[in-house]
N, C-alpha and C positions, 0 to 999 in steps of 0.2 A: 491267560497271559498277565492279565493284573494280578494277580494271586505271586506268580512269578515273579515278578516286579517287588511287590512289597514284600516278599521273602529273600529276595535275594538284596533290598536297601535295608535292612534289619528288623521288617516289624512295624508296627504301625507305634507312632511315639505317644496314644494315648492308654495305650494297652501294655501298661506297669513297667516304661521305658523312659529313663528319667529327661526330664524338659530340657528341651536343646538349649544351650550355653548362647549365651548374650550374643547379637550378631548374626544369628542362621538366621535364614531366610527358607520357610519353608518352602513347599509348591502344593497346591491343591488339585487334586484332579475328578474326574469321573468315572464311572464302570465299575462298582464297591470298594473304592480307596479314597478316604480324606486323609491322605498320610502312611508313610511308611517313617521307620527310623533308618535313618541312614549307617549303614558300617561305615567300619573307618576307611574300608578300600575304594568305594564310592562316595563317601562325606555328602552322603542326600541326607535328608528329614525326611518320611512323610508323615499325615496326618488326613486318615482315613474314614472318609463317609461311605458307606456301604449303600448304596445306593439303586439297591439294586430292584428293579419295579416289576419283573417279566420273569416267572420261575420256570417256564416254556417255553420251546420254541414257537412256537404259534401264538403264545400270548406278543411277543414284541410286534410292536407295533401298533396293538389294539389300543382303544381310547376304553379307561376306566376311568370313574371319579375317584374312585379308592386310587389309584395311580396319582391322580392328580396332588392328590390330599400328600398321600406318601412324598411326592416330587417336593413339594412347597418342606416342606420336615426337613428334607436331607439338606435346601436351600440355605434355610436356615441354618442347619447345623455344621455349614460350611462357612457361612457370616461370624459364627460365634466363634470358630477355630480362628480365623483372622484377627480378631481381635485378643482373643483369650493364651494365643500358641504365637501371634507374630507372624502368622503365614501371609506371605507376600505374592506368591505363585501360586494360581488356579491351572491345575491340570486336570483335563475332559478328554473324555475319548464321544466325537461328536456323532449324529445318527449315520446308520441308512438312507437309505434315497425311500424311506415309509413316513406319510402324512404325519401321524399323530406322532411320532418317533420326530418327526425337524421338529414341532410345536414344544415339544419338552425339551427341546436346546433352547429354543427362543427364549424360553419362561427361565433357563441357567446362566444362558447369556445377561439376560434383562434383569435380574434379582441380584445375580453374584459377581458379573465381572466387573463392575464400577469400585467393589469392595477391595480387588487384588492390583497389586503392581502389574501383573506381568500374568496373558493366558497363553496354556500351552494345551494345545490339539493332537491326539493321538489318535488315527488315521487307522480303526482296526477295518472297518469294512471299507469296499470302494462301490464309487458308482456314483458320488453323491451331485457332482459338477453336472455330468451329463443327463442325469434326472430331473437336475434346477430346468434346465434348458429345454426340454423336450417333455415335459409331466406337468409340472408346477404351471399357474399364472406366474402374471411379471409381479401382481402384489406378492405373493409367497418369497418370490425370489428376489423380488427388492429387500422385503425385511431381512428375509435370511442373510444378505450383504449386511445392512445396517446392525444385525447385532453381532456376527461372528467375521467380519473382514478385520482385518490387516490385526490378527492377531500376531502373539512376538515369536511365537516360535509352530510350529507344526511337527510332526516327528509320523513320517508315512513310510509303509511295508517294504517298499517298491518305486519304480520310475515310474511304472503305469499311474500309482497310486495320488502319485504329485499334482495329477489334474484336479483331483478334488481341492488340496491345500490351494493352489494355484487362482483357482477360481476367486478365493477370499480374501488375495493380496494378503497370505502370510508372508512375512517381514521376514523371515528364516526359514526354510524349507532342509529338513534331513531327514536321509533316510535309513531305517534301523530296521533288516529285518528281526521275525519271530527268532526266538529260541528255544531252547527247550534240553531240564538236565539229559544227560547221555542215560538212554532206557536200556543199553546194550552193549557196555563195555566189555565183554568178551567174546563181539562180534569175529575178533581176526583168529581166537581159540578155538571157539567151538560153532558159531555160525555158518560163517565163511567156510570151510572145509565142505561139513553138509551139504550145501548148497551149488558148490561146486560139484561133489559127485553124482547129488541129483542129474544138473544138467546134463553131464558126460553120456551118465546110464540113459537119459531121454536121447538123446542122439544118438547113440549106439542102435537104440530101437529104430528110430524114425529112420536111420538108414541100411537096418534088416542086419549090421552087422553081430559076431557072433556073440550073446550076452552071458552070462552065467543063470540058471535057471531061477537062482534067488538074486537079489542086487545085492550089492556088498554092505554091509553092516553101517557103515559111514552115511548112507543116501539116507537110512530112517526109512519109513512106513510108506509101501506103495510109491515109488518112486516113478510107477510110469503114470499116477494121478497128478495132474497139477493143481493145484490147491490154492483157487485165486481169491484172496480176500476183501471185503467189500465194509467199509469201517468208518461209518458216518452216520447223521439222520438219513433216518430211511424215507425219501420223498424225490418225487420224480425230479428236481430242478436238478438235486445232488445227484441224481445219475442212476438211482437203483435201476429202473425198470431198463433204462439204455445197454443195463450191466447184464441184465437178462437175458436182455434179445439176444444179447453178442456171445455170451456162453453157450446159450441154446445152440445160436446159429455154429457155432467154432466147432462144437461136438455133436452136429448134423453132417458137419464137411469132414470131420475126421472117423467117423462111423460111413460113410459112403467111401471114404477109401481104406477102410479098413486099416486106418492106423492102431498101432500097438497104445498109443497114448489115450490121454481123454484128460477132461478139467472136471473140476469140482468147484461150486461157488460157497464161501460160508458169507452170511450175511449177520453182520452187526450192527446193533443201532436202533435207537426207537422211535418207532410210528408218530408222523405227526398227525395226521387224521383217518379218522376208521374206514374213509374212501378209498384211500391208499394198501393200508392194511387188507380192506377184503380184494382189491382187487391182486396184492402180492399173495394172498391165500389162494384165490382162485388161478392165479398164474404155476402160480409152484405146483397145484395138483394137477393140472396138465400132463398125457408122457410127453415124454423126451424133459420132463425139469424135475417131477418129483425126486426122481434116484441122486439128483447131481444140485439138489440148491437145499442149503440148512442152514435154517435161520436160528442162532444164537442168541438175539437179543441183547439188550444193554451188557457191554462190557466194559471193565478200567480194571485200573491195577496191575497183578500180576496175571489177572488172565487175559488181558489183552494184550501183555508181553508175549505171551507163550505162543498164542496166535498170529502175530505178527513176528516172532521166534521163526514158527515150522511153517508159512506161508511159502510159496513159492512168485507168489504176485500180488501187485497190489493194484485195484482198479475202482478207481474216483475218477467219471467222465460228467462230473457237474457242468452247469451250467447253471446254480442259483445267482441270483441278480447283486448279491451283496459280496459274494465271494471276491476273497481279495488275498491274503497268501493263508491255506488252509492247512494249521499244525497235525491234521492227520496225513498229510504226505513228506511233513519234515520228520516225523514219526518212523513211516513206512523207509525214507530216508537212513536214519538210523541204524535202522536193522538190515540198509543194504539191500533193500527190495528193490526189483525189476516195476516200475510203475508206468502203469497206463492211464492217460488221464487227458485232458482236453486243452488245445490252445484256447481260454477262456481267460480273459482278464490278464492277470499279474500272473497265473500260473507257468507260461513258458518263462520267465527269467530266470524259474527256481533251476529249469533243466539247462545241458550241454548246447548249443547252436545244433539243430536238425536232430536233435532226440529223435529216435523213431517210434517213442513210446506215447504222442501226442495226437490227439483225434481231434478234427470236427466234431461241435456238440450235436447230439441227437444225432447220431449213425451207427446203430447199433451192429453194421456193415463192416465199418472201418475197426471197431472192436474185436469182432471176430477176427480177423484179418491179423491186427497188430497183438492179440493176444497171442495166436500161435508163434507168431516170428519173436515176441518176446520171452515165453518159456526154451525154445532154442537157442538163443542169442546171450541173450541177458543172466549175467550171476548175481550181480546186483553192488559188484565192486566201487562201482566208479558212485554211488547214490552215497557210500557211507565217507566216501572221500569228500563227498563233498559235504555232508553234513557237516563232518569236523571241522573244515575253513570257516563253514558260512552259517551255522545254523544253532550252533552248541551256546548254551545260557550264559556261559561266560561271555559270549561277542554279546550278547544283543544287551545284557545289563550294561557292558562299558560303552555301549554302543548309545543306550539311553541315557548315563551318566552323564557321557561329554554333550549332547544334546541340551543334555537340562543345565549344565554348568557354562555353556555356550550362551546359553539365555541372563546372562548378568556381565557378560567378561567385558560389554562394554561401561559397565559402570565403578565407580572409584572400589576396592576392592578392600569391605566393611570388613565384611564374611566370607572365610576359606569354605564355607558346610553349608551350599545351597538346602534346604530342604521342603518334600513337596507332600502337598495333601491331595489324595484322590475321591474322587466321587465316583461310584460305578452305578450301571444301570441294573 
């Protein structure tokens, strides 16, 4: 989403983008950005420290001294943009609710924000309010007030999300969901249709009615297989093993009744520990899962287009502790996918009031259950309608723009071209 960010404000203005014109006022941030350059359609700057300390998932959070050393570098090198570029705005994207993960805000707050006008907090994960209060001593969380309260602006996913900003008496609180460019502009061409005659042809079946003995040309491949996709780190919190249960068990219940139908799980994503991995190995060679779970591994690009293309479902019932609005179901969105996924956190805002596509976490029961009623229910119309209101890169950039331009508008008005430096982790 940083990446996003400083591509869609022009660029980072250290990176052969000429120095901003007398007046701007940059913004500095964190999560690999000291700066974008701003276009003219948003009139940002940034100025981008890449900041980035954790090349793995399992690495964040961990205490290294090599981190520490790296942190202090990027510190600096957000000092020297302040004085060298005019950057007046520190923009940080603050931790998790993980130990060593607050300590490297502490040491950003404590080095860099005396240096800027003005700090702005971008609110990727959640959790972190209610972690102060229930995990932390009151020393941790005294400090934690003392360096990051009543910063000037906050910028959070979500309403859920506001509790964290909230806790630290930011001065401004808005909210800007993710975004993300359109993966599937010819969803209403060629998608859409597919997907509708799939469903047709499964219900024809499921209710014995009379089918043709091939399906029509339009459904594509195997149409009485449902093809639920699984598109995340592979680790119990994000939901793999709960995705498991719940396909085993759906096509336990539809073989005892001898339905014409049956699912199929492809699984995407990479292993966070070899604990995981052998027990997803030994799961999968079990019967009733070897024939029907196939793990793909790391995908992006154009081949996780294709699979999220000819998918028929999409199933993320996390329950990770940091999760806060997850860009693989605005993804799965996109393309118009039927989603089942967990009332956890921020995630029911994304859907309709009483979705029937939403689980209790850890009920591999309720998955079963909701996966059947949504391969006969669901075409997946109403997910890409909503994407396009709420979710497409152009909202969430203008969404971020008036954010960060909102953060000056009370001061005498120098500079038409706020502009902001990033630091990422």
């Amino acid at each position: 989403m940083v990446q996003l960010m400083l591509n869609g404000f022009g660029g980072d203005r250290r990176r052969g983008v000429e120095a901003p014109s007398e007046g701007t006022r940059p913004v500095s941030g964190r999560d690999g950005a000291l700066g974008t350059s701003g276009s003219d359609s948003y009139s940002i700057d940034c100025y981008h420290v890449n900041a980035r300390l954790s090349r793995q998932l399992e690495d964040i959070g961990d205490f290294r001294f090599s981190k520490f050393l790296l942190l202090l570098r990027y510190c600096v090198e957000a000092i020297w943009c302040r004085f060298r570029y005019g950057v007046r705005n520190l923009y940080y994207i603050p931790a998790p609710g993980k130990r060593s993960a607050l300590y490297r805000d502490w040491l950003v707050m404590l080095l860099c924000r005396p240096f800027f006008d003005r700090t702005i907090l971008h609110w990727h994960a959640a959790g972190l309010a209610k972690w102060l209060e229930t995990v932390v001593q009151m020393r941790s969380r005294s400090l934690t007030y003392r360096l990051m309260k009543r910063v000037d602006l906050s910028i959070v996913l979500s309403r859920f999300n506001r509790a964290d900003a909230e806790k630290l008496f930011s001065r401004r609180v808005k909210v800007v969901s993710n975004g993300i460019p359109d993966p599937c502009p010819e969803f209403a061409q060629e998608v859409l249709p597919r997907r509708k005659a799939r469903l047709d042809f499964r219900r024809r079946l499921v209710s014995r009615e009379a089918v043709q003995p091939e399906a029509p040309t339009e459904c594509g491949a195997d149409p009485a297989v449902i093809r639920v996709l699984y598109l995340a780190h592979c680790t119990r919190e994000k939901g793999l093993f709960d995705t498991i249960a719940g396909i085993c068990m759906a096509n336990r219940r539809l073989t005892e009744s001898k339905s014409p139908i049956s699912l199929r799980l492809l699984v995407t994503g990479t292993f966070v520990t070899a604990e995981e991995r052998e027990e997803f190995d030994s799961t999968v060679a079990e019967p009733g899962a070897r024939d029907i779970i196939q793990y793909l591994g790391f995908v992006s690009g154009d081949q996780k287009n294709q699979l999220l293309n000819h998918a028929d479902l999409f199933c993320f019932p996390t329950f990770y502790q940091n999760e806060n609005q997850p860009v693989n179901l605005i993804e799965a969105m996109a393309f118009g996918l039927p989603i089942l996924t967990t009332r956890w956190r921020s995630i029911p805002e994304l859907f309709p009031g009483n979705y029937a596509g939403l689980v209790d976490i850890r009920q591999p029961g309720q998955i079963a259950a909701k996966l059947m009623a949504l391969a006969l229910q669901e075409s997946g119309e109403i997910f890409r309608e909503i994407f396009e209101r709420e979710f497409t890169l152009e909202r969430h950039l203008r969404g971020l723009a008036d954010a960060l331009h909102g953060v000056e508008v009370a001061e005498p008005a120098r500079a038409p071209k706020p502009a902001m430096e990033a630091t990422n982790r």
